[in-house]
C-alpha beads as a LAMMPS data file, in Angstrom:
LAMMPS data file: protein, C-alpha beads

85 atoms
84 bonds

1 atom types
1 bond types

-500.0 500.0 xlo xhi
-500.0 500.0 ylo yhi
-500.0 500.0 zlo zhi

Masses

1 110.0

Atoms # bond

1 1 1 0.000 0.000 0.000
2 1 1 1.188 3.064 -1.252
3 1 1 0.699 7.182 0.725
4 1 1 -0.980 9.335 -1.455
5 1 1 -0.979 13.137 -1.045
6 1 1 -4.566 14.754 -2.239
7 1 1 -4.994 18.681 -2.074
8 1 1 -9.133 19.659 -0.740
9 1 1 -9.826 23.344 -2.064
10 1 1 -11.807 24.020 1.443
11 1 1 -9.461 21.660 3.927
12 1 1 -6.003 21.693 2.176
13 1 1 -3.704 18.590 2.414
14 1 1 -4.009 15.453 3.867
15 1 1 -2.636 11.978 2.998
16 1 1 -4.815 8.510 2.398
17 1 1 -3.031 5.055 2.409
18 1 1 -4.701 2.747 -0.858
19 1 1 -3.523 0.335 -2.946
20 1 1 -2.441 1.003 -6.899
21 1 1 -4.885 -0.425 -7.995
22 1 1 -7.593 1.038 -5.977
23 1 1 -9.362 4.344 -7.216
24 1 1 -8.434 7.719 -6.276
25 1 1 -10.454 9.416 -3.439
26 1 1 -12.694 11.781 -4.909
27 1 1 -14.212 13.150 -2.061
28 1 1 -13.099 15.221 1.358
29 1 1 -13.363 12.368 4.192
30 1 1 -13.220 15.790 6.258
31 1 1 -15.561 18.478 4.607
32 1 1 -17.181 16.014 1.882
33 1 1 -15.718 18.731 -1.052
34 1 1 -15.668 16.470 -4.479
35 1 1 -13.291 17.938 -6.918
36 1 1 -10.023 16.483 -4.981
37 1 1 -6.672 17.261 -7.009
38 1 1 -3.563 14.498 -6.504
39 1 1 -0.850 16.123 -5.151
40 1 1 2.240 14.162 -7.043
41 1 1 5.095 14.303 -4.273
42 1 1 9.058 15.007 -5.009
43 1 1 10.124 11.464 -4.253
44 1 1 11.951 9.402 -1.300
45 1 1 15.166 9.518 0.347
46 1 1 15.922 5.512 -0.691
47 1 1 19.513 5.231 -0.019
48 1 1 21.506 2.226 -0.294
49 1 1 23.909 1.063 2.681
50 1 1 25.963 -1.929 3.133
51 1 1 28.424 -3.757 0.958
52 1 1 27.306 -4.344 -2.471
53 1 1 26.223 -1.356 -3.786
54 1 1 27.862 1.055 -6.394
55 1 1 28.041 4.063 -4.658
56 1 1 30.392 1.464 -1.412
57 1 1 32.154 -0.919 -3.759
58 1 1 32.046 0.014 -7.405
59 1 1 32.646 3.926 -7.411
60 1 1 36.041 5.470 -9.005
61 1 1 37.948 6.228 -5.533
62 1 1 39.389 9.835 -5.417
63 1 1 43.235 9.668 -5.832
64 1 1 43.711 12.203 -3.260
65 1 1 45.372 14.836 -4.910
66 1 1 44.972 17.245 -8.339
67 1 1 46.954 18.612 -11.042
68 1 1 45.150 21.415 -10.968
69 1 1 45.840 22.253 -6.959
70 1 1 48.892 22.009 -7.498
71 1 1 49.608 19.015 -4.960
72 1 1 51.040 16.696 -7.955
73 1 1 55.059 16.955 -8.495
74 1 1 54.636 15.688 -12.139
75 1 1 53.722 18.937 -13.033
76 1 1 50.605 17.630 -14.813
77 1 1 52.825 15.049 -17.272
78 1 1 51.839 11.696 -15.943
79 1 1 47.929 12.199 -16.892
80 1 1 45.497 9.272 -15.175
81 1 1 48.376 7.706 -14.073
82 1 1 49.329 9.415 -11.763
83 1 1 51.557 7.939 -9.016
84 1 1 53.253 11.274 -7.537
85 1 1 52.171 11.114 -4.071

Bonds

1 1 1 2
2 1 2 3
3 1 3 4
4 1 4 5
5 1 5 6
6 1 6 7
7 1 7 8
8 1 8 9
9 1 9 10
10 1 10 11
11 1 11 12
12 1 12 13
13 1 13 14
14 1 14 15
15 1 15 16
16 1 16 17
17 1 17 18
18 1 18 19
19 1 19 20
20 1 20 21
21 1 21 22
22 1 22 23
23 1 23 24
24 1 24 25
25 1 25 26
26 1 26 27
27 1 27 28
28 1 28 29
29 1 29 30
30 1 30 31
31 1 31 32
32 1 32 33
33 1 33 34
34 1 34 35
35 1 35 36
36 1 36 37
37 1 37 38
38 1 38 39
39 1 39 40
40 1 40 41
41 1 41 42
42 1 42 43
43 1 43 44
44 1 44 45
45 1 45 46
46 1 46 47
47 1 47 48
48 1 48 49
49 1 49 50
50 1 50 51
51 1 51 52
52 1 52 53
53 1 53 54
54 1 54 55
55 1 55 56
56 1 56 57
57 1 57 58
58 1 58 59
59 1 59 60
60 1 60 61
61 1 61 62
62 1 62 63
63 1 63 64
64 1 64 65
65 1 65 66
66 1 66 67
67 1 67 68
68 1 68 69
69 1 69 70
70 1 70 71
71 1 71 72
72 1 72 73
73 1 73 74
74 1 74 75
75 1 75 76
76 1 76 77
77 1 77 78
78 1 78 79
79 1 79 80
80 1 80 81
81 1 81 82
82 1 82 83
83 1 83 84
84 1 84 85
């Protein structure tokens, strides 16, 4: 069961819990106002944690330092392969 956000025009917001394949509420369980508008919501926070995802395992780790700081004694020659520091 999903949380759906619906907008009354006399109550304001308020949220109903239904299935997706149940109807949308058409009328104010407060006031009894038909005419309801479906508020569509930014999204979720989902976040992945643990071992196993992309963003712990998989990612490109940063190399610590930057040609362009400065921090590199190359002087910028060695490109992606960097092993100055």
């Amino acid at each position: 069961m999903a949380l759906y956000t619906y907008e009354c025009k006399k109550c304001g917001e308020f949220d109903v819990r239904h299935g997706i394949n149940e109807p949308d509420v058409s009328v104010c369980p407060k006031c009894g106002t038909s005419g309801l508008i479906k508020v569509v919501n930014g999204g979720t926070n989902f976040i992945l944690k643990g071992s196993g995802f992309y963003v712990n395992d998989y990612k490109k780790k940063e190399t610590g330092h930057s040609h362009a700081s400065g921090s590199c004694n190359c002087g910028g020659t060695c490109g992606s392969a960097c092993k100055c520091n």
